[in-house]
N, C-alpha and C positions, 0 to 999 in steps of 0.2 A: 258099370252102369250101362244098360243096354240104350241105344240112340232108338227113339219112334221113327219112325218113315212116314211122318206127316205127307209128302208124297202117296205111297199110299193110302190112305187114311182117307185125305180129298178124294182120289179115286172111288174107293167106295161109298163113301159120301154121295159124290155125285149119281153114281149109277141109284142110292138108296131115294133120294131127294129130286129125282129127275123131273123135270118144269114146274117144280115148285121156284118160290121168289125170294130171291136172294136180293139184300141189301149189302155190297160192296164197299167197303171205302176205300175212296182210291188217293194216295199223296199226288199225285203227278200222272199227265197221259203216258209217257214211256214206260213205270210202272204199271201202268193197265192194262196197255196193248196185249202182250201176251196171254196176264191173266184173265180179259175178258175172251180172246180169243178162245182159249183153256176150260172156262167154265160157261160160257154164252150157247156150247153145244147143249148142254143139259138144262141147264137154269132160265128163267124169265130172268134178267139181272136188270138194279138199276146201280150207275155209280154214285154214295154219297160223297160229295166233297168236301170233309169237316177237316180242315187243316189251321189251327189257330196257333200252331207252330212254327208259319212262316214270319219270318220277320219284319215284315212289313208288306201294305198293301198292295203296292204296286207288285212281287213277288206274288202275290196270292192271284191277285187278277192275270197275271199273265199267266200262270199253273190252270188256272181256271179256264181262261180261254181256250189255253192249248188241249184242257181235257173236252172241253165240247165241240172243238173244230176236229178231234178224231172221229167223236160221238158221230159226230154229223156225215163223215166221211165214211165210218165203215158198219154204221147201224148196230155193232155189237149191244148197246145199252141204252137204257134212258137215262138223265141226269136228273140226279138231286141236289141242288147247291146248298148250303149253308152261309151265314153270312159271314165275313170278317170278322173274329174276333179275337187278336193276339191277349186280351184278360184273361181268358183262361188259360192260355197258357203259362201266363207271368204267374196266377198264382200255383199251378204246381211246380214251375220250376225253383221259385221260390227258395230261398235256400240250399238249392241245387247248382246253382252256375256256374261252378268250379268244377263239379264230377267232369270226367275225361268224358271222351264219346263215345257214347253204347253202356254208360254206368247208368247211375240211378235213375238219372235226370231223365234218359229215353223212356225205360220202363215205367216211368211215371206218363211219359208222354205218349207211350203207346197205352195206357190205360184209358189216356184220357180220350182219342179216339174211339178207341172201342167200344167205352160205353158210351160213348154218344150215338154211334154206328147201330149197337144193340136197343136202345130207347127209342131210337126213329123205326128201326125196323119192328120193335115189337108194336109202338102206334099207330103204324102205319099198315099194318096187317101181311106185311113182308114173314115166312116161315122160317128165314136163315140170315144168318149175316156174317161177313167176312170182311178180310183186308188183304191189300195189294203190296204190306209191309214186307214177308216173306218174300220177295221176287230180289230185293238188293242183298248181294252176298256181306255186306258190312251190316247187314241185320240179324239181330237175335230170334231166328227164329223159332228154336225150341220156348223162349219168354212167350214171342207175340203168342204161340199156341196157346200154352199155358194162360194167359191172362185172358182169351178169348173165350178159351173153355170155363176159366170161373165167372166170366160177367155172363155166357150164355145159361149157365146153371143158378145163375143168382136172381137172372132176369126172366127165364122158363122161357130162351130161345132157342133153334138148334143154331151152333156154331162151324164154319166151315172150317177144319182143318188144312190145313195147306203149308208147302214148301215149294213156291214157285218157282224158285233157280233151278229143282231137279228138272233132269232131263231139258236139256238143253233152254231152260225158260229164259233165264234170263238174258241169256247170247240170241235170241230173239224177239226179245225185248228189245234190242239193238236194233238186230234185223230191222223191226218195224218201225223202229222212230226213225231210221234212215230213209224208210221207203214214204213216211209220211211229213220226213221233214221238221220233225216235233222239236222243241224246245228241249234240249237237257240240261239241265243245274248240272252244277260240279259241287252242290252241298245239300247236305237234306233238308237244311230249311230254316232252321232257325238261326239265331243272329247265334249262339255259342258254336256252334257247327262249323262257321267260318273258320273260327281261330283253334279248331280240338282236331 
């Protein structure tokens, strides 16, 4: 089976899609640094922050903060926050708590981003929308594609393709959360993540 170059892909995307307006979701500012850096050349970008995957509030308000005190500091984006709400993610994980990390339970949870990311972007009158999932190497990114391209085609938006770790993305992703002092988790976020 031949691999996509999602890499690629983005590329042409963005040359094809160039200052049109992109709706982003972003997990976290160290995951975005790069990728807004990446796509803020070509795109109007705003970042949505729907992450009801964290495990509790004060985790989401500090993720939160830390992605607007970028926002603010390097202009890349505007922000869209969404509110708190770990219910949705209790019910899809739902009978999932045991899958290992990166099994079912993700894929369900990168579903449930996405189409939230795709519903705000197509009410919002945003032309694309994407995620900052692809940027950590312990992400399935051939999935996040994949699931992106069927809520875009279900929802009649276009979808960004992307593989943010190529070429050097995610090693400066570092780069910039050092040079901006960013907050980094050592877990993706939710309370099963800790112990998988």
């Amino acid at each position: 089976m031949n691999d996509v170059n999602y890499d690629k892909l983005m590329l042409e995307f963005l040359k094809k899609h160039g200052g049109e307006r992109l709706l982003l979701h972003s997990c976290c500012a160290p995951c975005s640094s790069y990728c807004l850096e990446e796509v803020g050349k070509s795109m109007k970008t705003t970042v949505f922050f729907y992450n009801p995957n964290l495990d509790c509030a004060q985790e989401y308000e500090k993720r939160k903060c830390e992605q607007i005190r970028f926002l603010r500091e390097t202009g890349l984006a505007d922000f869209l926050d969404c509110d708190y709400s770990h219910g949705d993610f209790d019910q899809i994980a739902k009978g999932f708590e045991d899958e290992r990390e990166g099994g079912a339970r993700c894929g369900r949870c990168f579903r449930l981003r996405l189409e939230a990311t795709a519903r705000t972007a197509k009410e919002k009158g945003y032309t694309c929308f994407g995620t900052t999932l692809t940027l950590s190497p312990l992400k399935n990114a051939r999935l996040i594609n994949r699931l992106g391209s069927e809520i875009g085609e279900l929802l009649g938006i276009a979808y960004l393709p992307s593989d943010f770790k190529k070429r050097g993305g995610y090693l400066r992703s570092v780069e910039l959360s050092k040079q901006y002092d960013l907050y980094r988790q050592n877990y993706c976020g939710c309370e099963y993540s800790k112990t998988r």
